[in-house]
C-alpha positions in Angstrom: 0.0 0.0 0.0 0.8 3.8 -1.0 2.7 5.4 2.1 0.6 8.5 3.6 -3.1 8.5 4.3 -4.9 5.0 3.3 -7.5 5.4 0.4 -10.6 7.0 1.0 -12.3 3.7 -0.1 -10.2 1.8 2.3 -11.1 4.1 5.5 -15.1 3.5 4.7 -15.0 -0.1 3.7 -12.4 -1.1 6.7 -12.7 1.0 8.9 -15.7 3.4 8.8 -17.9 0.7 7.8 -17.0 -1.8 11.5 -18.0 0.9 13.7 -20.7 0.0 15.1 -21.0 1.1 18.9 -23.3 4.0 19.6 -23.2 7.0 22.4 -25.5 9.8 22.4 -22.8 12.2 24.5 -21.2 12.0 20.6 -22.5 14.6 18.7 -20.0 14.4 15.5 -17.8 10.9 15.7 -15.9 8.7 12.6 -16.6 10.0 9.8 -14.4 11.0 6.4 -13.6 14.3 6.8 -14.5 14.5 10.2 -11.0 15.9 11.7 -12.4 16.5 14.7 -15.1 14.5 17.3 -17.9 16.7 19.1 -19.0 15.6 22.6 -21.9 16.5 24.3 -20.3 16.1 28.2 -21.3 16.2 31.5 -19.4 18.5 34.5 -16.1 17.3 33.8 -14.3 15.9 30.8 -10.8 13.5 31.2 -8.6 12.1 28.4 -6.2 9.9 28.6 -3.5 8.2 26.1 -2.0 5.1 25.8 0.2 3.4 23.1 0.2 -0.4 21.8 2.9 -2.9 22.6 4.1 -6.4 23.4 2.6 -7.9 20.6 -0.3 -6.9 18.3 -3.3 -8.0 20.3 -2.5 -8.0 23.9 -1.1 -4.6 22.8 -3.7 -3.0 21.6 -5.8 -4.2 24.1 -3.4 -3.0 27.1 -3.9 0.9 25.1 -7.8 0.2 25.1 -8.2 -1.0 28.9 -5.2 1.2 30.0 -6.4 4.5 28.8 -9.9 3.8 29.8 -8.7 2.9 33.5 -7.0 5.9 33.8 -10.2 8.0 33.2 -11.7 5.5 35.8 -9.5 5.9 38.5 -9.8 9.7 38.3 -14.2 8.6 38.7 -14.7 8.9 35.1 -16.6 6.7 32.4 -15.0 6.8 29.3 -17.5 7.8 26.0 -15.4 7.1 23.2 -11.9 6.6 21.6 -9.9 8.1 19.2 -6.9 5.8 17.8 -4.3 6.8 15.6 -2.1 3.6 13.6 0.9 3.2 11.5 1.4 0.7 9.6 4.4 -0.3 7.7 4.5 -0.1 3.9 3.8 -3.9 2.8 1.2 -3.6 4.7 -2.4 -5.2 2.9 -6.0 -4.2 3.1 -7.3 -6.9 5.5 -4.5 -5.9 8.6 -6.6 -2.7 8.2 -9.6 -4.1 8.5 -8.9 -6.6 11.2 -7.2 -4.1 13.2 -10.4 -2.0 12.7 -12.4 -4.7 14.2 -10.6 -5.8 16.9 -10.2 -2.4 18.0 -14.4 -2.1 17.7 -14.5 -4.6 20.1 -12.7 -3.5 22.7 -14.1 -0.1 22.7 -18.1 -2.1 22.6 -16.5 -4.2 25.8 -15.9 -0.9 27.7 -18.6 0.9 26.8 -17.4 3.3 25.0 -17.9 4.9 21.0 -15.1 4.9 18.6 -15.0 8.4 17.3 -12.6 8.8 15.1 -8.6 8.6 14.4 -5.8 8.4 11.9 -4.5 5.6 9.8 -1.6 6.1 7.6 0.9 4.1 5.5 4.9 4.2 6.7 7.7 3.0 5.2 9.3 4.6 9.1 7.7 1.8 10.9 8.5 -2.3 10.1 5.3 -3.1 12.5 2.1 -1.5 13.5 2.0 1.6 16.1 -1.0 2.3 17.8 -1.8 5.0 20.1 -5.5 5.0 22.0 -7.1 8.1 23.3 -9.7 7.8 25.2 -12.1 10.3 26.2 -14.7 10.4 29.4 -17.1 12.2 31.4 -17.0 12.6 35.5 -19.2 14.7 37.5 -18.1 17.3 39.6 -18.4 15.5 42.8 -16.5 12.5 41.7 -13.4 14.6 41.2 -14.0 16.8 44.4 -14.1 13.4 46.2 -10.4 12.5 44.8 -8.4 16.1 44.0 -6.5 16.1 47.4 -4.9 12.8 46.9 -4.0 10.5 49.9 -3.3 11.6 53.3 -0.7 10.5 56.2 -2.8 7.7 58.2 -5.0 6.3 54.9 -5.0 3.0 54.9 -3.8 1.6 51.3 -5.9 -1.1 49.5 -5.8 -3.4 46.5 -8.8 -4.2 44.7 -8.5 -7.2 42.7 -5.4 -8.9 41.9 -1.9 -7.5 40.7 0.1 -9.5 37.3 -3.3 -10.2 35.5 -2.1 -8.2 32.2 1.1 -9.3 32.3 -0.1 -13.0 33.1 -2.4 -13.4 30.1 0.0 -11.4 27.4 2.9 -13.8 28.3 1.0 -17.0 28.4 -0.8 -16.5 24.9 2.8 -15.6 23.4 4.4 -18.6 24.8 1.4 -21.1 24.9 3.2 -23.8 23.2 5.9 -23.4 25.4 3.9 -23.3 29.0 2.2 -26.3 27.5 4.9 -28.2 27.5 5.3 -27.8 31.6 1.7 -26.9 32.8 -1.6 -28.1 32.5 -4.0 -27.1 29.7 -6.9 -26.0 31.8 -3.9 -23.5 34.0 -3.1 -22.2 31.0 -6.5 -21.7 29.4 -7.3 -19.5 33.3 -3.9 -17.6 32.7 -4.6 -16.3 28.7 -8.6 -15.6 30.2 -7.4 -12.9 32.6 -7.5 -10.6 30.4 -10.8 -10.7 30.5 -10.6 -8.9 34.3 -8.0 -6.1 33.1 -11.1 -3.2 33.0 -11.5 -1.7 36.7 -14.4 0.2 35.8 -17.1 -1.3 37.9 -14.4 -1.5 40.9 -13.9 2.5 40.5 -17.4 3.3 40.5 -17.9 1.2 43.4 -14.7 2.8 45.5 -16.1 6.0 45.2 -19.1 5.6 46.4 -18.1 3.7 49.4 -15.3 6.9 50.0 -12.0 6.9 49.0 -9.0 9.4 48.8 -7.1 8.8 46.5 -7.5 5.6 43.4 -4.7 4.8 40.5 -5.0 1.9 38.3 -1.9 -1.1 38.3 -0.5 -0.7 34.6 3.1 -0.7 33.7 6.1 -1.5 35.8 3.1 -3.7 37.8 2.0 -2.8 42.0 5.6 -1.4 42.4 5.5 1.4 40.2 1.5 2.4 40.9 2.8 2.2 45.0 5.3 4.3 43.8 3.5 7.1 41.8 0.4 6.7 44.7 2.5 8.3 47.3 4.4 10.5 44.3 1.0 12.4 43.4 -0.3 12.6 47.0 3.1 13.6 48.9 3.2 11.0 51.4 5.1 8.3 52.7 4.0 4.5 52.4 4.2 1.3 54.8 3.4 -1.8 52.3 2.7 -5.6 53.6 4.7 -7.7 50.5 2.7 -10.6 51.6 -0.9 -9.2 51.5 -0.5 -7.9 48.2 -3.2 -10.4 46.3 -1.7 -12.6 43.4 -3.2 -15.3 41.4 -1.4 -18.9 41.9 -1.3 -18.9 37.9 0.3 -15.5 37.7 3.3 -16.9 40.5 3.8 -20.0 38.7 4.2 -18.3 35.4 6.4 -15.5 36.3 9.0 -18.7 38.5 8.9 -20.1 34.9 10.5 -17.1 33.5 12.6 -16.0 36.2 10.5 -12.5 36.4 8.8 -10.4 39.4 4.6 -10.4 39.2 5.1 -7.0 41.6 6.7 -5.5 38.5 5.1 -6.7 35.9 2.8 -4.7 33.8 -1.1 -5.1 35.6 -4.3 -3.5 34.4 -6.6 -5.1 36.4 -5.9 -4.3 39.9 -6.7 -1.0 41.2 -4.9 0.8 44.5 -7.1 3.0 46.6 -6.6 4.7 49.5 -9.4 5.5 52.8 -10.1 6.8 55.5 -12.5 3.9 56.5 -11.4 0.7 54.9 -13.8 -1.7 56.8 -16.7 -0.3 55.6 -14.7 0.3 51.7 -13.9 -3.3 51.8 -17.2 -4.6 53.1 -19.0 -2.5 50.7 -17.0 -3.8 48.0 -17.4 -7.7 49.1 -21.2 -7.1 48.9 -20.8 -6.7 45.7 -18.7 -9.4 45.0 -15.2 -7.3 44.8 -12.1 -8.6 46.3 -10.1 -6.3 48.5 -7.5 -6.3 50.9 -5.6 -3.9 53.0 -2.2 -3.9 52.4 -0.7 -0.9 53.7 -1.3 2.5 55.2 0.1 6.1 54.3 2.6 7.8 56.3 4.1 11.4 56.8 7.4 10.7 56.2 8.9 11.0 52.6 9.7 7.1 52.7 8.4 4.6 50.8 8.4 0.7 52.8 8.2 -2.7 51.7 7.7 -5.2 54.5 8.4 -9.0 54.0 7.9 -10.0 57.5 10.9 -9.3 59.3 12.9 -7.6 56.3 12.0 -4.0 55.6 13.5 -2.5 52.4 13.0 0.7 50.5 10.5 1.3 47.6 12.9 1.8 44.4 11.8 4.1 41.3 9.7 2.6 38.9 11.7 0.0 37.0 11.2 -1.0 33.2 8.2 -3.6 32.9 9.0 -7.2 33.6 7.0 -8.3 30.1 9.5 -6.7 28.2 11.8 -9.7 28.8 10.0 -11.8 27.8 8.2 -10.2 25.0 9.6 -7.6 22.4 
């Protein structure tokens, strides 16, 4: 295919033409010549980017759920998503197209509208790059509730499990290999996690039940969203290593591969910080939401992992465990 813009003919029948998700808050989405989408929002509106790795479809699925966790934890709902792709020059028709749909999908799954994008042809680029924007709505209270961050004495809590993104991306590129040393029906768990990577319904849930602070597990796993909890609220953290939640399929997978689940890219799990976590973490069970305490905020600038008797220092954010294992 031509480098630059695709074909007219190509956006509509591969593109254009698979949109099918609808969101009345979109006044003007997709549409040729459409350079720019109009909303119709409600007190507050968030955005949010993320960019495709790690492989074609856990990748562009991490930029999907990613972005639209971020407008989450901040107590948004995403509307719709913008997504720009390059794609290198050999590239045929039917990528396009699959691309197109697959990326459909995924904005359906969350609820959201895809309105609208690029797509060009690169001879820069010798495999697809996707960025996903993702645009949302939150009411005024919602971001009242969460603007002054976590305070010294909060207690710190995980919602879900950390390693599920991470878990299912590795395991569906090394299937035949895992195969070979687990169980079919473990490995069949480990590639369905990815099904639990969206923490919308957990958000909306924690701020109802009060909350100070929320940010979604992503990339460089529970370390690095510790890490950039205490960094956006100015405080100091004391963290339980051993209540920190972690599915047995996620600890034999990462022993397999020699890599650390705490650092290993993990949309799925949520970190949350409150004043009352009983009645946060009752609330939540109610609904059928696992979460634990693991930790609690502190006025000093220091950062604490405790394992037991060991006590150890919080590092920066490291590069994401996945990438060793996948390019």
């Amino acid at each position: 295919m031509n480098t630059g813009k695709i074909p007219e003919n190509v956006l509509k029948r591969s593109i254009l033409k698979v949109i099918k998700k609808r969101r009345g808050e979109v006044l003007v989405g997709a549409t040729v010549g459409g350079d720019c989408a109009v909303f119709r929002m409600g007190d507050l509106a968030l955005s949010s980017v993320s960019t495709a790795e790690f492989g074609t479809d856990s990748g562009l699925r991490h930029a999907f759920v990613s972005s639209s966790n971020n407008i989450a934890a901040k107590g948004g709902e995403t509307v719709g998503f913008l997504m720009s792709a390059v794609f290198p020059a050999d590239t045929e028709e039917p990528l396009i197209k699959e691309t197109a749909l697959k990326a459909e999908k995924l904005a359906a799954e969350l609820g959201a509208q895809t309105v609208g994008g690029s797509t060009e042809i690169s001879d820069a680029v010798n495999r697809p790059v996707i960025s996903v924007t993702a645009v949302g709505r939150a009411e005024e209270t919602a971001f009242e509730t969460l603007k002054n961050g976590a305070a010294p004495g909060d207690s710190v809590i995980l919602i879900g499990h950390i390693a599920l993104e991470g878990t299912a991306a590795i395991t569906k590129a090394k299937e035949a290999e895992l195969l070979k040393k687990f169980p079919a029906d473990m490995i069949y768990r480990a590639e369905n996690f990815e099904k639990l990577m969206s923490v919308k319904k957990e958000a909306a849930l924690a701020i109802k039940s009060g909350v100070t602070a929320m940010h979604d597990l992503s990339r460089g796993g529970v370390f690095a969203a510790l890490w950039e909890l205490a960094e956006h609220s100015g405080v100091g953290l004391e963290t339980d290593l051993r209540k920190i939640p972690v599915m047995q399929e996620s600890i034999e997978i990462c022993n397999f591969f020699d890599i650390n689940p705490y650092e290993l890219t993990s949309a799925g799990g949520l970190l949350v910080t409150a004043k009352d976590p009983k009645k946060l973490v009752s609330d939540l069970k109610k609904e059928g939401v696992e979460a634990v305490v693991i930790g609690v905020c502190t006025d000093s600038n220091d950062r604490v992992l405790i394992n037991g008797e060991s006590r150890r220092f919080l590092e920066t954010p490291k590069t994401d465990e996945i990438y060793k294992i996948i390019g």
